[in-house]
One Martini backbone bead per residue (centre of mass of N, CA, C, O) as a GRO file, in nm:
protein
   70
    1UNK     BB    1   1.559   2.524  -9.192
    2UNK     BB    2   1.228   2.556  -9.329
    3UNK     BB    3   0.912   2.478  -9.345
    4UNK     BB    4   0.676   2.490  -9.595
    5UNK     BB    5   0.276   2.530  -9.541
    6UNK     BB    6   0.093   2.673  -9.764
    7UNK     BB    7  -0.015   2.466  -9.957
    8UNK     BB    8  -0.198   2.279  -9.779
    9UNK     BB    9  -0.461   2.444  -9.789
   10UNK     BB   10  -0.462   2.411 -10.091
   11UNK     BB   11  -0.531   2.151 -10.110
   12UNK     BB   12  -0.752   2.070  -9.882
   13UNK     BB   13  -0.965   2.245 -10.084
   14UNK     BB   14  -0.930   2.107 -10.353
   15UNK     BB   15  -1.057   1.811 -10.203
   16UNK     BB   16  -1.289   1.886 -10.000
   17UNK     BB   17  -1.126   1.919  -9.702
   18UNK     BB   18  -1.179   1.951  -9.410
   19UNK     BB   19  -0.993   1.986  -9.099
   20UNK     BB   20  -1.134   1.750  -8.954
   21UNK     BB   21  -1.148   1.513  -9.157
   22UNK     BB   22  -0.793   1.535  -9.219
   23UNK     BB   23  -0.779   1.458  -8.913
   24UNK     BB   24  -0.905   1.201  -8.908
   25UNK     BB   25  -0.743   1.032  -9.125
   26UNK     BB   26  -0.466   1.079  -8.959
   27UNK     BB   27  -0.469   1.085  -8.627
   28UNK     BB   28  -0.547   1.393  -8.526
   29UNK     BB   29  -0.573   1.726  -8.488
   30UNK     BB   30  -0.713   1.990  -8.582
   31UNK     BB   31  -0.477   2.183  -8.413
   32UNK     BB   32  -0.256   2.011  -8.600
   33UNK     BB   33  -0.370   2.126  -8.882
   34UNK     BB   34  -0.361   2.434  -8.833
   35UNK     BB   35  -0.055   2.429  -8.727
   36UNK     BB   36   0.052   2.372  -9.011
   37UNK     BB   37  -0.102   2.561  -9.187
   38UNK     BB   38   0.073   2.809  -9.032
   39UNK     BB   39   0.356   2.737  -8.946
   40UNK     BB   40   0.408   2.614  -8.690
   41UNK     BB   41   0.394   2.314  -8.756
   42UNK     BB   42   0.641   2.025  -8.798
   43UNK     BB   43   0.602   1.738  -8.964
   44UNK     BB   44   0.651   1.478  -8.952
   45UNK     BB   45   0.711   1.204  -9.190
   46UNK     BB   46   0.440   1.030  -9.108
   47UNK     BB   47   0.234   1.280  -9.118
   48UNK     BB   48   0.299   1.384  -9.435
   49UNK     BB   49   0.236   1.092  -9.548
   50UNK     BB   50  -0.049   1.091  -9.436
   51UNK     BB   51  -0.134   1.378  -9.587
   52UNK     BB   52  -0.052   1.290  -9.873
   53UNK     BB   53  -0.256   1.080  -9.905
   54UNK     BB   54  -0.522   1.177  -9.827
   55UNK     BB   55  -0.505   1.395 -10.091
   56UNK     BB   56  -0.372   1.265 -10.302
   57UNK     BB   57  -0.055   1.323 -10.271
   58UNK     BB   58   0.221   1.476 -10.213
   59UNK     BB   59   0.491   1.598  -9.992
   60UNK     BB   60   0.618   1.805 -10.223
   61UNK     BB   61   0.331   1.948 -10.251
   62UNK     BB   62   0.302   2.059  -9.964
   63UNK     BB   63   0.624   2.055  -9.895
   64UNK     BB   64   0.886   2.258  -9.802
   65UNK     BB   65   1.237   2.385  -9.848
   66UNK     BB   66   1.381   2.708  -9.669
   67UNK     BB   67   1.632   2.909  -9.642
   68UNK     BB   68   1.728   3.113  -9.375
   69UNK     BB   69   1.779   3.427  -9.327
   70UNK     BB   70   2.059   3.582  -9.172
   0.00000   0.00000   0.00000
Protein backbone atom coordinates (compact mmCIF):
# COMPACT_ATOMS: atom_id res chain seq x y z
CA UNK A 1 0.00 0.00 0.00
CA UNK A 2 1.09 3.67 -0.79
CA UNK A 3 0.06 6.59 1.28
CA UNK A 4 -1.74 9.08 -1.09
CA UNK A 5 -0.87 12.97 -0.04
CA UNK A 6 -2.13 15.07 -2.79
CA UNK A 7 -4.66 16.23 -0.89
CA UNK A 8 -2.22 18.11 1.97
CA UNK A 9 -1.16 20.81 -0.74
CA UNK A 10 -4.69 21.46 -1.28
CA UNK A 11 -5.83 21.78 1.93
CA UNK A 12 -2.51 23.58 3.69
CA UNK A 13 -3.93 26.33 0.98
CA UNK A 14 -7.30 26.25 1.68
CA UNK A 15 -6.36 27.01 5.33
CA UNK A 16 -4.22 30.30 4.17
CA UNK A 17 -0.70 28.67 5.47
CA UNK A 18 2.41 28.63 3.78
CA UNK A 19 4.83 25.22 4.30
CA UNK A 20 7.24 27.27 6.05
CA UNK A 21 4.27 28.20 8.66
CA UNK A 22 2.71 24.63 8.48
CA UNK A 23 6.33 23.33 9.22
CA UNK A 24 6.43 25.52 12.39
CA UNK A 25 3.51 24.26 13.69
CA UNK A 26 3.96 20.96 13.48
CA UNK A 27 7.69 20.61 14.53
CA UNK A 28 9.19 19.76 11.17
CA UNK A 29 11.39 21.51 8.66
CA UNK A 30 9.58 23.29 5.58
CA UNK A 31 11.41 20.58 3.82
CA UNK A 32 9.88 17.56 5.58
CA UNK A 33 6.41 19.61 4.47
CA UNK A 34 7.54 19.76 0.63
CA UNK A 35 8.33 15.74 0.63
CA UNK A 36 5.21 15.20 2.14
CA UNK A 37 3.38 17.06 -0.03
CA UNK A 38 4.85 15.47 -2.63
CA UNK A 39 4.60 11.94 -1.73
CA UNK A 40 8.27 11.18 -1.36
CA UNK A 41 7.70 10.89 2.53
CA UNK A 42 5.15 9.28 4.44
CA UNK A 43 4.64 10.84 7.16
CA UNK A 44 4.45 9.02 11.15
CA UNK A 45 0.98 8.91 12.77
CA UNK A 46 2.06 11.19 15.38
CA UNK A 47 3.22 13.69 12.41
CA UNK A 48 -0.19 13.40 10.38
CA UNK A 49 -2.25 13.73 13.45
CA UNK A 50 -0.16 16.90 13.94
CA UNK A 51 -0.69 18.74 10.98
CA UNK A 52 -4.04 17.35 10.72
CA UNK A 53 -4.70 19.56 13.83
CA UNK A 54 -2.73 22.24 12.46
CA UNK A 55 -5.35 22.44 9.72
CA UNK A 56 -8.51 21.92 12.08
CA UNK A 57 -9.09 18.92 10.00
CA UNK A 58 -8.78 14.76 9.68
CA UNK A 59 -5.88 13.16 8.84
CA UNK A 60 -8.61 10.96 6.44
CA UNK A 61 -9.02 14.35 4.41
CA UNK A 62 -5.26 14.65 4.37
CA UNK A 63 -4.05 11.20 3.44
CA UNK A 64 -5.30 7.94 2.11
CA UNK A 65 -4.40 4.64 1.33
CA UNK A 66 -4.23 3.74 -2.44
CA UNK A 67 -3.53 0.07 -3.20
CA UNK A 68 -0.78 -0.60 -5.52
CA UNK A 69 -0.36 -2.08 -8.78
CA UNK A 70 1.28 -5.06 -9.45
Amino acid sequence: MEVQTSDLKQVRKAAGLPQAQLAQLTGVSRQTIIATERGDYAPSVYLALRIARALDTTVEEIFSLQEESS
